[in-house]
N, C-alpha and C positions, 0 to 999 in steps of 0.2 A: 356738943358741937362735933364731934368724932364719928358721933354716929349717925350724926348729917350727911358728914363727910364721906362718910365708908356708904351711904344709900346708893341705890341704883339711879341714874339717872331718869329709869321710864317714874321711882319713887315719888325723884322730888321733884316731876313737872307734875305729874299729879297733884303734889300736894300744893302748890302752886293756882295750876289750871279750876282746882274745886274750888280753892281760896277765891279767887277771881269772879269764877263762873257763878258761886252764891251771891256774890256782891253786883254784879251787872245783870244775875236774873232781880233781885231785888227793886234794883233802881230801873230795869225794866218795865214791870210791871207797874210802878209809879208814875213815870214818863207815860208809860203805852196808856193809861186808864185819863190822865188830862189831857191827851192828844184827840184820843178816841172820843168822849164825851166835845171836846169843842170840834171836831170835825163834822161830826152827828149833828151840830148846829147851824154849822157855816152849808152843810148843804142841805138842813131843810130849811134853813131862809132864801138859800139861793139855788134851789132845784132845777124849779123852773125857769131862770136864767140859761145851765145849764143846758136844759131840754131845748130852747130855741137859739142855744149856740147851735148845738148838734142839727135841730130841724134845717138850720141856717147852711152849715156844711155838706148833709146830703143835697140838697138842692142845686147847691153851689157842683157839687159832682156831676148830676146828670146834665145841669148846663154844660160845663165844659166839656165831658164823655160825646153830648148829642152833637158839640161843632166840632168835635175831635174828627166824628165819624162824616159830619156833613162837610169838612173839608178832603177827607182823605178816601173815606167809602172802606176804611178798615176795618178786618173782622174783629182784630183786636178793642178799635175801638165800640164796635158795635157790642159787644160782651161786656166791656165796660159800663158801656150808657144802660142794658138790661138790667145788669149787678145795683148801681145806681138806683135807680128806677125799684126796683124790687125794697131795698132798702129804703128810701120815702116813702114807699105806699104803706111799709110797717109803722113806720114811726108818725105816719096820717092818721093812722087808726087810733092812736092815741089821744088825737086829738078833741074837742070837744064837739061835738055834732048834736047838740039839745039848744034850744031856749033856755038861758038864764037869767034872773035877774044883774048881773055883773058886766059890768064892761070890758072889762080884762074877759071872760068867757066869750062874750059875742064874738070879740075880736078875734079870738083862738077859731070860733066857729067859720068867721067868714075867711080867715086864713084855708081851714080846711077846705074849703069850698072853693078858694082859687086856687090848690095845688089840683085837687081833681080836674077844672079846666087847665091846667097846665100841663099836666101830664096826659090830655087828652090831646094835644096843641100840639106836644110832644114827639106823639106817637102815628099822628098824621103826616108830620115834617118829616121823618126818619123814614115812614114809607114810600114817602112819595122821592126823597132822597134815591130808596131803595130802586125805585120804578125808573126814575131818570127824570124825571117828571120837574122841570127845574124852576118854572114857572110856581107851582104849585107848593114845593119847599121852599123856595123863598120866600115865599106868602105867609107860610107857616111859618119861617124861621121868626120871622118880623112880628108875629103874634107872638109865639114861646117868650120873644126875650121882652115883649112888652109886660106883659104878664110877670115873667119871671124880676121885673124890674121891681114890678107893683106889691109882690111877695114880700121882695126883700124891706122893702116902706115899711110894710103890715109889722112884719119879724123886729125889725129895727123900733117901732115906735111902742108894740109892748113888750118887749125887753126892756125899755129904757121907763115905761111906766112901771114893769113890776120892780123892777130895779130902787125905783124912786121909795116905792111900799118898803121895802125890804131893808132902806139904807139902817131907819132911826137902830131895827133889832141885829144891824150888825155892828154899828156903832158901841152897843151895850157887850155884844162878842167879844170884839177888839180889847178893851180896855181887860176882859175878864182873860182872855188869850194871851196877851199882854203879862198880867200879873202871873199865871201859869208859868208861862216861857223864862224869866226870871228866876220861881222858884226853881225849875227844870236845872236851869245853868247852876246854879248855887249847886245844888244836889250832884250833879255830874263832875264840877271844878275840885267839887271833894273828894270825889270816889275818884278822882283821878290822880289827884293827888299821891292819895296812900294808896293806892296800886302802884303808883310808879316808885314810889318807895318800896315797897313791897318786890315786885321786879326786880327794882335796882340790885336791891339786897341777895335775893335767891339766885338770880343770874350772876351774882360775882361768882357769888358760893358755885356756880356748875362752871363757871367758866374759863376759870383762876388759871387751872391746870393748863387748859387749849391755849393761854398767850404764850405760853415759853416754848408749846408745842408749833404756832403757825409760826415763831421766826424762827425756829429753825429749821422748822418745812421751806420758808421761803428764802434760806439759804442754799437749801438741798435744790431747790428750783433754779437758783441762780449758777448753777452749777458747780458749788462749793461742796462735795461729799466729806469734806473734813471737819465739817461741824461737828460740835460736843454732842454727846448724847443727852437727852431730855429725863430728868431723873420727876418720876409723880411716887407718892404714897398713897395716891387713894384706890381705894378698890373696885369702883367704878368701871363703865363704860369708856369712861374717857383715859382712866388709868390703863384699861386691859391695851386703848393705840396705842397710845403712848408706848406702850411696851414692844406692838407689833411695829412704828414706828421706827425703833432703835434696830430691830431686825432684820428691818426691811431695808435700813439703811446700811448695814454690812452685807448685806448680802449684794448690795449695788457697786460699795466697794471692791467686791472679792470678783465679780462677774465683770465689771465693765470695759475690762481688756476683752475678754474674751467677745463682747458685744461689737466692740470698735471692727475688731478681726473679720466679724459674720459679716458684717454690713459691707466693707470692702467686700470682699468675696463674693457676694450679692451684686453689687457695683456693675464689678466683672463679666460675671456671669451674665448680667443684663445686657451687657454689650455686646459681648461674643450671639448671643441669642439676636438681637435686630442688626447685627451682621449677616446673619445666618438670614433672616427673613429679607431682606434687602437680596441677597443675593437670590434665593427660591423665586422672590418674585421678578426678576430678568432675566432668570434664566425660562421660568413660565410664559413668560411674553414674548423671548425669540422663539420660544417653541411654538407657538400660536402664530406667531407672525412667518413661519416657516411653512405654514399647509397650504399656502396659495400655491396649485401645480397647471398645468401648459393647458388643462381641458379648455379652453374653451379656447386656446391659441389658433387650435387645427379648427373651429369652425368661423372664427374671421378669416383665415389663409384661402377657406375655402370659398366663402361670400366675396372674397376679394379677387380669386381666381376666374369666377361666373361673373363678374361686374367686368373684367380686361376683358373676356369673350366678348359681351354686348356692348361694349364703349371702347374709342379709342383716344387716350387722352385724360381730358383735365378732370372730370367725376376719379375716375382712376388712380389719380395722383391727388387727389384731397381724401379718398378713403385711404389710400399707402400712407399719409401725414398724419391723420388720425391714429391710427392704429402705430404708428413711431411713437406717438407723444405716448399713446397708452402706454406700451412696453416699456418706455423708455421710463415715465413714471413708475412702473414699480418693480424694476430693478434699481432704481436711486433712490426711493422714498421707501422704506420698508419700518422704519422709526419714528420720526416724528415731525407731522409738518403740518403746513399751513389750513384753514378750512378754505382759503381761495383756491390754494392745491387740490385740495377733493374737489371743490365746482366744476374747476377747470378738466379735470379727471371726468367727469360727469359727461360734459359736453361732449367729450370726445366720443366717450362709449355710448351716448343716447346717438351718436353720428354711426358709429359702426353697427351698431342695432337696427336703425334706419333702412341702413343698406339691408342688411339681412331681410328686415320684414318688408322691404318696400315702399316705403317713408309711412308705415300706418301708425309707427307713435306719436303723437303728441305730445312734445313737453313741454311745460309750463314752469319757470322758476323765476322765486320772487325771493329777492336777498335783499336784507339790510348791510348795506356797502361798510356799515362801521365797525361791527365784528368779524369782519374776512381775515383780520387777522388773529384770529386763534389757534391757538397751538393744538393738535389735536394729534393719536396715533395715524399711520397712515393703510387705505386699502378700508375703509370704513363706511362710506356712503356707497361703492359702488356694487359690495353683495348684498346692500339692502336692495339697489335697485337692480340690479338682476336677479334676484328673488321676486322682485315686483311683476319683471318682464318674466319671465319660468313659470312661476305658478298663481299670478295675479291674471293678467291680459292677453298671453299669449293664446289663448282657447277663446275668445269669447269674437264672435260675430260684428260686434258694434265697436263703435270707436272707441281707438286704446290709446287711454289717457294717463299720463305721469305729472306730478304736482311736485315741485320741490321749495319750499319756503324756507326761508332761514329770518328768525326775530330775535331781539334781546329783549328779556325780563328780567329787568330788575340786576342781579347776577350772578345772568344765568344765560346762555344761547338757546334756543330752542330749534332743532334743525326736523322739518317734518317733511317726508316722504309720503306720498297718497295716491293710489292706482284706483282706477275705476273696476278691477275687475270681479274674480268669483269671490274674493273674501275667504274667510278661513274661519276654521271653528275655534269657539271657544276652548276646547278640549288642548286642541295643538297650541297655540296661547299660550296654557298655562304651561303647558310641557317644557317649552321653546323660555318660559319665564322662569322655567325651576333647574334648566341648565342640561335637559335630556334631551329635548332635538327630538331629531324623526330620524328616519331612513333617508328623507329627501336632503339635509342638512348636510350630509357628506357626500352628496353627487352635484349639488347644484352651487352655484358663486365660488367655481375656481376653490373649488374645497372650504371655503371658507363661508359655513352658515351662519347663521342666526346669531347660533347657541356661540359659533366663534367669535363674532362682533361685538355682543355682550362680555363675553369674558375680557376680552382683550380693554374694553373701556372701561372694565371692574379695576382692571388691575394698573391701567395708564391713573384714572382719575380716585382709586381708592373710593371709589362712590358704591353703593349695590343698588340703590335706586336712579339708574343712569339712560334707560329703556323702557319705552310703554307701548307697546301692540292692543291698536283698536280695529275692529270688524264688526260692523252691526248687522250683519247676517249674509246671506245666500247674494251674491252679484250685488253687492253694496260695495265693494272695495275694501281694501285693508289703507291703514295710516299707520307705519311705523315713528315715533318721534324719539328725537334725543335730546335730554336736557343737559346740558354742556356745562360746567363752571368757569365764571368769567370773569376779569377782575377789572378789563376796560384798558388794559396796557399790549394784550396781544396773550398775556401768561394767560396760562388756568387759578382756576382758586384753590390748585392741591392743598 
């Protein structure tokens, strides 16, 4: 018994597992040789039942595959109904195509003989489907399934004759499957038996040791490191934890001040650290929101100077009002405001634009009235469109067109910007998307380009997919969009 004891564990599942494994290939092979012999029975008496299940459910396939396709004109189903189709004409060939004395044969024969007109019935319906031709598949379709009805007759009436042949030599199976299945169970109830006994017994033997070892594992779990230590004799696998168990647990003892210690100080550490990051990033976003400078102050002063020369009066004093509210807006809004604030911001500068070019912009803006209230940075929609007007339409001959829509999906704002004019390359896109800009970025929109707009709504909304620049080529126009987070209260979804 000792030298049981003192075995390896890989020993004594071995000697276990071969105990086992002789006694379940034994009674294997006994089971598998009565199974196998009456299965060898049950389907040569009922084969050909079989065969016209199977003939029964291809057929049944390319019906439903060809109305799949005559309802929808699908490729998919079209491939399906072929697949189908290809699979009966194999399993056709099987069939009997001779004269024979038998009735059961003729029948198989004349079966044959209606799937060939059926799949010819078939193949006319599906093209003339194909053609458009509706007159014509209908006509078909009304053939196939008369046919296909008549098939299924045929299939149905000798199945259930051969069936009837085949009952008395399954009847004699049964009783003999029967007796088999009995001696089966007897044979398995025992070998089950003394294996479980047999387990019973070896498994104590390897596992005796593990019970005194998992409660006090599941002391040390509960967070009691003052458990006794786990004393084994055996020299085993389970004896060598056992051992490293007892170690492992002073050595928890002797460390776990010092662990309490790290983790605070970790703690700390982590705080001071998104202190630090909170702060970096407000101080990044005044710095961004600070590069809007006077450039384009001096060219409305001056559109505004040439408009009092040739008018006196009321044009005069609604560009002077426009141009207040501009200014006035962003020396008060430089943080965070409304998206009806940008609209309204909009309107003014597509008014002072106006003047400038001589009313040749067109703007168009279509808003959903129930998101105007989003909280947004501010100075954000108007270097998109002065970028639009700069280097979209400002050149171009024909009518200069501005699109501004604002939708909500789902939750989310979608705010799009769309000029008709030269469009932009792909090249600059990407650039403008990786955060490098151009030369033009830092002359045009009041210093505040592209590449600023992006940043500034990286680091408001904590998003990096916040921006998407489309152009589909040469005088197509560019679409700048923003997809905004939204929550339906006015907040964002930071």
């Amino acid at each position: 018994m000792n030298r049981f004891r003192n075995m390896s564990i890989w020993k004594k599942v071995n000697i276990l597992v071969i105990t086992c494994g002789v006694l379940l290939f034994a009674v294997y092979l006994l089971v598998w040789g009565n199974v196998n012999h009456m299965v060898q029975e049950i389907d040569r008496v009922y084969g050909s039942n079989v065969s016209l299940n199977g003939l029964q459910s291809e057929i049944d396939a390319v019906q439903t595959s060809m109305e799949e396709y005559l309802n929808t004109r699908n490729s998919i189903a079209m491939e399906a109904y072929y697949t189908a189709v290809e699979q009966l004409e194999n399993t056709r060939q099987s069939l009997n195509d001779k004269p024979i004395n038998s009735e059961s044969k003729m029948m198989e024969k004349n079966i044959r003989g209606l799937i060939d007109s059926y799949l010819r019935a078939a193949d006319v319906t599906v093209e003339a489907r194909r053609a458009r031709n509706v007159e014509k598949y209908r006509e078909g379709y009304e053939e196939v399934s008369n046919i296909y009805s008549y098939i299924r007759i045929c299939i149905y009436t000798l199945n259930n004759a051969q069936f009837q042949n085949n009952a008395t030599q399954y009847n004699v199976l049964l009783k003999t499957l029967h007796y088999s299945e009995v001696t089966n169970v007897v044979i398995i109830v025992m070998l089950i038996l003394f294996e479980l006994f047999l387990l019973s017994y070896m498994v104590r033997r390897i596992t005796s040791p593990l019970v005194e070892l998992s409660k006090a594992a599941n002391e040390v779990a509960d967070g009691n490191f003052d458990v006794q230590m786990v004393s084994s004799g055996a020299m085993d696998e389970v004896g060598i934890v056992i051992r490293a168990f007892n170690k492992m647990l002073e050595s928890i003892r002797r460390y776990i001040v010092e662990l309490k210690e790290s983790n605070e100080l970790q703690v700390r550490l982590r705080e001071k650290e998104h202190e630090m990051e909170t702060s970096l990033k407000d101080a990044k976003l005044k710095y961004l929101q600070a590069q809007i400078h006077p450039h384009f102050l001096f060219n409305c002063l001056n559109a505004g100077a040439q408009l009092s020369m040739l008018e006196n009066a009321p044009k005069t004093y609604e560009y002077t009002q426009n141009m207040a509210e501009f200014f006035r807006y962003n020396l008060k809004n430089m943080d965070e405001v409304t998206l009806q604030d940008e609209l309204d911001l909009i309107d003014h500068y597509i008014y002072i634009l106006n003047v400038r070019f001589a009313g040749e912009i067109h703007y168009e803006k279509i808003v959903d009235e129930t998101v105007t209230d989003l909280r947004m940075p501010g100075m954000i929609l108007e270097p998109i469109v002065e970028n639009a007007v700069n280097y979209g339409i400002s050149g171009i001959d024909r009518e200069k067109k501005i699109t501004l829509e604002v939708s909500r999906l789902d939750d989310m704002v979608s705010v799009s910007i769309r000029d008709n004019g030269v469009g932009i390359e792909q090249e600059h896109i990407d650039s403008i998307m990786r955060g490098e800009g151009s030369k033009s970025d830092s002359k045009s929109s009041n210093g505040v380009g592209l590449v600023n707009v992006i940043n500034r709504l990286k680091l408001y909304y904590n998003i990096e997919e916040i921006m998407f620049i489309n152009s589909l080529g040469h005088n197509v126009g560019t679409e700048v969009m923003l997809c905004l987070p939204y929550n339906g209260d006015g907040q964002t979804g930071r």
